[in-house]
C-alpha positions as CSV (number, residue, x, y, z in Angstrom):
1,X,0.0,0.0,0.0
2,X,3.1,2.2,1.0
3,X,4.7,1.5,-2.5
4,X,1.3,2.9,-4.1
5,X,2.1,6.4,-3.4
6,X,3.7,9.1,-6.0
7,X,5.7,10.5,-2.9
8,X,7.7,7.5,-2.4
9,X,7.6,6.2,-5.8
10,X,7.6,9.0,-8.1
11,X,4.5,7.1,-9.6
12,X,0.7,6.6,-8.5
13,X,0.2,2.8,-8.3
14,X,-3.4,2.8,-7.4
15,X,-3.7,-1.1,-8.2
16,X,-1.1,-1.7,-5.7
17,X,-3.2,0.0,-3.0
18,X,-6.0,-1.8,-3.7
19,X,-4.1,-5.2,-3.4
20,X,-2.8,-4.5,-0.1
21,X,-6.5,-3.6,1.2
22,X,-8.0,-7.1,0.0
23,X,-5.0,-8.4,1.5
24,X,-5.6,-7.5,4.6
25,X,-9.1,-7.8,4.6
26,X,-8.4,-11.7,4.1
27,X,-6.0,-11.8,6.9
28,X,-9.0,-10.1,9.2
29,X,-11.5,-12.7,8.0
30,X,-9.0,-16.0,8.4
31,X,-8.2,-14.7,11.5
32,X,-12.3,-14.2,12.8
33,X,-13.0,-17.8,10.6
34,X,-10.2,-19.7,12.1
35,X,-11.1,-18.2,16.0
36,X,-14.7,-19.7,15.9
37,X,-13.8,-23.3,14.2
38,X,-10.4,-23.9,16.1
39,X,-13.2,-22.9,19.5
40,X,-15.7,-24.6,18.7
41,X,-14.5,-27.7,17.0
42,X,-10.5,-27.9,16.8
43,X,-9.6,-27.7,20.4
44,X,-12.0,-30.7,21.0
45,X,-10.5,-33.0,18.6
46,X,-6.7,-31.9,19.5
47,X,-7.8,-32.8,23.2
48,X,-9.2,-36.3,22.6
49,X,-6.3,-36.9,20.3
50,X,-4.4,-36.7,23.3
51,X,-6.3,-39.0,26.2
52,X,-7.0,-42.5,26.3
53,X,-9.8,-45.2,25.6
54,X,-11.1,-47.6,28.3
55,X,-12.5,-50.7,27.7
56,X,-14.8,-53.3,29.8
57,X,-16.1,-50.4,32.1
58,X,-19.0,-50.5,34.2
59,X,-21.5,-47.8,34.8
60,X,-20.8,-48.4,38.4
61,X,-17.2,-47.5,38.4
62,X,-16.7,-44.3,39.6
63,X,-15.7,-42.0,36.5
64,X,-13.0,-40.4,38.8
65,X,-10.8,-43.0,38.2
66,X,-10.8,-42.5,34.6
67,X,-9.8,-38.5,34.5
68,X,-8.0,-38.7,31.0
69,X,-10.8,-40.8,29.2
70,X,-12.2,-39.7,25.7
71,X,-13.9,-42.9,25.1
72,X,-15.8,-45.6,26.9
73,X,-16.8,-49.1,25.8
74,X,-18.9,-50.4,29.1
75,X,-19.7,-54.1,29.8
76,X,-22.2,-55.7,28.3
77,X,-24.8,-55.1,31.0
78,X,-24.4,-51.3,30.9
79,X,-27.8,-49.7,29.6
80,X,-29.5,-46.9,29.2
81,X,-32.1,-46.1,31.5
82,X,-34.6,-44.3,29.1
83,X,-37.6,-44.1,31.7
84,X,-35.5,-41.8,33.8
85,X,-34.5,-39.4,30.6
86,X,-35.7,-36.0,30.7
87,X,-35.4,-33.2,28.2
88,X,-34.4,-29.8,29.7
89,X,-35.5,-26.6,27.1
90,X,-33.3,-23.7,27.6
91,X,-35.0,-20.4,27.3
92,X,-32.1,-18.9,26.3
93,X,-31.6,-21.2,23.2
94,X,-34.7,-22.9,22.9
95,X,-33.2,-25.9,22.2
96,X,-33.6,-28.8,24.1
97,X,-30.8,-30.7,26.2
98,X,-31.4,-34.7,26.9
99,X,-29.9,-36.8,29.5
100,X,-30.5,-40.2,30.5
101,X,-28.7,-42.6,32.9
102,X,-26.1,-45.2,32.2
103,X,-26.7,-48.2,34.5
104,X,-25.8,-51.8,35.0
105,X,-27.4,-54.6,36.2
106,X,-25.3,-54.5,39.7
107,X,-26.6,-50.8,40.6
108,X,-29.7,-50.1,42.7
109,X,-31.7,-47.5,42.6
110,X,-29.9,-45.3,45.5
111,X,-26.6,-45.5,43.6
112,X,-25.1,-42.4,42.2
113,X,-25.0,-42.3,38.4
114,X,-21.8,-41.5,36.9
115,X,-22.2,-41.4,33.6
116,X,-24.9,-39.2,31.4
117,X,-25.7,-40.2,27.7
118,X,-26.4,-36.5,26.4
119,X,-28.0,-35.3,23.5
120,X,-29.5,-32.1,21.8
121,X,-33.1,-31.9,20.2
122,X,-33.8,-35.6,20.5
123,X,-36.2,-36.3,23.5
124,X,-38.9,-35.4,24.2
125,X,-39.7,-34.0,28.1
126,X,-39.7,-37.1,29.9
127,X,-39.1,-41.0,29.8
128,X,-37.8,-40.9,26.2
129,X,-34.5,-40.4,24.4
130,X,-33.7,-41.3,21.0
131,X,-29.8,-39.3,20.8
132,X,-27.0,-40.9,18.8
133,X,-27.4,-44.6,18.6
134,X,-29.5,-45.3,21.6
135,X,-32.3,-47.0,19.4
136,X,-29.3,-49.6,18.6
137,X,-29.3,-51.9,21.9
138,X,-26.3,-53.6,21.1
139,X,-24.5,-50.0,21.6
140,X,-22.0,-49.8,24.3
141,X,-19.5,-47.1,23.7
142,X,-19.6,-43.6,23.8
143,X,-17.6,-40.0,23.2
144,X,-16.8,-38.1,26.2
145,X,-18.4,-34.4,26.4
146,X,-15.0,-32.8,27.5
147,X,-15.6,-29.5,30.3
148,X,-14.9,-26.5,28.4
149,X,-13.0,-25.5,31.2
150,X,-10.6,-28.2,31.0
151,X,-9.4,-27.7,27.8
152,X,-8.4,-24.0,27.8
153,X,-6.4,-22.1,29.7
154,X,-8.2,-19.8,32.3
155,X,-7.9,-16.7,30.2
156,X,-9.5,-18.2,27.4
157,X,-12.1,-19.5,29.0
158,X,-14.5,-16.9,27.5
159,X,-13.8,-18.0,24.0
160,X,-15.7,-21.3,24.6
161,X,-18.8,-19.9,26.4
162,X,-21.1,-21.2,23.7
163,X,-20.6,-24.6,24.7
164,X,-23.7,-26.3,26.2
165,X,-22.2,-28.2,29.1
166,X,-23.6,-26.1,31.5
167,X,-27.5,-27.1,29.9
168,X,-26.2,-30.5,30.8
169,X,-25.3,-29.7,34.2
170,X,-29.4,-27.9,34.2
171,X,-30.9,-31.5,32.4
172,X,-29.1,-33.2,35.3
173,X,-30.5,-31.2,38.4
174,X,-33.6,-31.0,36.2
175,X,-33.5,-35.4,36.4
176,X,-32.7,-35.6,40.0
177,X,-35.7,-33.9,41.1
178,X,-37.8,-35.3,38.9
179,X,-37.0,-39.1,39.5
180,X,-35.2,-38.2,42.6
181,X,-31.9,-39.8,41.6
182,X,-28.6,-39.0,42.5
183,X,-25.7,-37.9,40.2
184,X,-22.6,-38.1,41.2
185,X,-21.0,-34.9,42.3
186,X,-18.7,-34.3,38.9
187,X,-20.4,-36.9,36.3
188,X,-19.0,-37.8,33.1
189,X,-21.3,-36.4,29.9
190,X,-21.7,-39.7,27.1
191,X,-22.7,-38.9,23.4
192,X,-23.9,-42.6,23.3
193,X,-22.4,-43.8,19.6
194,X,-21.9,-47.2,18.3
195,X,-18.5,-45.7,16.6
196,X,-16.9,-43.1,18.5
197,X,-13.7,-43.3,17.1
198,X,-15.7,-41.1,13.7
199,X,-17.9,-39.0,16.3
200,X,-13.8,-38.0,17.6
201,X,-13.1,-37.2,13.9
202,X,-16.3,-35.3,13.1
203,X,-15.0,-32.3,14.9
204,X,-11.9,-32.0,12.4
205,X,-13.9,-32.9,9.3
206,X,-16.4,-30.1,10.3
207,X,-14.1,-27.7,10.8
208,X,-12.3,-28.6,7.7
209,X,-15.4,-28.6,5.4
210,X,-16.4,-25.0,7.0
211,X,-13.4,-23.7,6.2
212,X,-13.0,-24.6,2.7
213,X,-17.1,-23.2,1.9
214,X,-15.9,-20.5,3.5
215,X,-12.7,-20.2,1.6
216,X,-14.5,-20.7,-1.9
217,X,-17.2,-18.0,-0.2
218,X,-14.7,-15.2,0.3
219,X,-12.6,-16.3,-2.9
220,X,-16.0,-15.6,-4.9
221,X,-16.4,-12.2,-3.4
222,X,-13.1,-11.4,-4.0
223,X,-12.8,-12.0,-7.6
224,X,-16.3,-9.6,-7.8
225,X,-14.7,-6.6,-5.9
226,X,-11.4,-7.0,-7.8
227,X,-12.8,-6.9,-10.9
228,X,-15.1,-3.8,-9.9
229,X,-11.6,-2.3,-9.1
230,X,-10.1,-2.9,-12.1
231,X,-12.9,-1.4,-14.3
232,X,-12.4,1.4,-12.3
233,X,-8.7,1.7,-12.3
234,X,-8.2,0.7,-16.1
235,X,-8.1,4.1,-18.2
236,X,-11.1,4.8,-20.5
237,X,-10.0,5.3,-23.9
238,X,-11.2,8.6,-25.7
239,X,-12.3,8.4,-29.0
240,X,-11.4,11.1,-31.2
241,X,-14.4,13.5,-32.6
242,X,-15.4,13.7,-35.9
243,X,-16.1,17.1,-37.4
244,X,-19.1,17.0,-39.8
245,X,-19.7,19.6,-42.2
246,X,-23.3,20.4,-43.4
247,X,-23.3,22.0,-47.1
């Protein structure tokens, strides 16, 4: 943009102007673009890809021993308790949050339940849930729903205030009083999927596939404006006049 000036130059170079704005115009927008998906999406999936899978655990097993899980696969007796599932609408979202109780067939009813299959828009209030593969009753593994807080540092923590974990936390409270169970003082949030290795890799591939519509996006809006710029900035030719005498 500097080099577009007469005064440094010794010759206007409007174009060059021009190309330095759109420059950093793009620089703005990758920078706002790749905030939200690394937020939402990206610092999920770099988080899993560092904790561990368990296998052959039981829904009475207290989660705490399994701090750096990303993935269960419970015992074969572990189910989901769908007549204690409620669905909790958020009046701030309007959406609603589901949660029902994992459970095995050693746990009574007084037990604490430490683990929560989750699930947005797919209950209804009470005694149903249909999220992820819970129709499937041979399912038995599941994602973990990671704590926002846990996987930014404290500053940051703002930048991930979208998530709905809290909701969960509401659908939770919302379950105990209704069924008057007990949840265990910091449970563990399931999505309930029969293959939760691609649930882990959905958050890259989402990210990735918003990023290139939004690549192409901006790309298309670009080539408009520069083209608008250039019919402006390419000199208009002037046809010479033609003298006509009458007789």
């Amino acid at each position: 943009m500097l080099l577009s000036f007469r005064w440094l130059t010794g010759k206007p170079r409007p174009w060059l102007w021009w190309m330095g704005f759109y420059t950093i115009q793009a620089a703005m927008a990758s920078l706002v673009i790749g905030f939200f998906l690394y937020y939402r999406n990206l610092v999920y999936y770099w988080n899993y890809k560092e904790m561990r899978s368990y296998t052959n655990v039981a829904a009475a097993q207290d989660d705490a021993a399994f701090p750096d899980a990303y993935m269960f696969l419970f015992t074969e007796d572990t189910r989901l308790d769908t007549q204690r599932a409620v669905g909790y609408k958020s009046r701030w979202t309007g959406k609603v949050y589901c949660v029902a109780p994992l459970v095995d067939t050693t746990m009574s009813a007084v037990e604490p339940i430490y683990y929560w299959a989750i699930g947005e828009d797919c209950c209804e209030a009470r005694s149903d849930f249909h999220c992820g593969d819970a129709q499937d009753p041979s399912t038995r593994s599941g994602l973990v729903a990671l704590k926002p807080e846990k996987i930014v540092r404290p500053y940051m923590q703002w930048a991930v205030r979208g998530s709905p974990y809290d909701r969960y936390v509401n659908a939770v409270k919302l379950e105990e009083a209704t069924y008057v169970t007990e949840a265990a003082e910091d449970p563990t949030f399931i999505y309930w999927s029969k293959d939760p290795i691609a649930l882990k890799d959905s958050f890259y591939k989402d990210a990735s596939d918003a990023c290139t519509i939004w690549s192409l996006c901006y790309f298309a809006l670009l080539a408009v404006l520069s083209f608008c710029t250039a019919w402006r900035l390419v000199p208009k030719r002037k046809h010479a006049g033609v003298l006509r005498y009458a007789d």
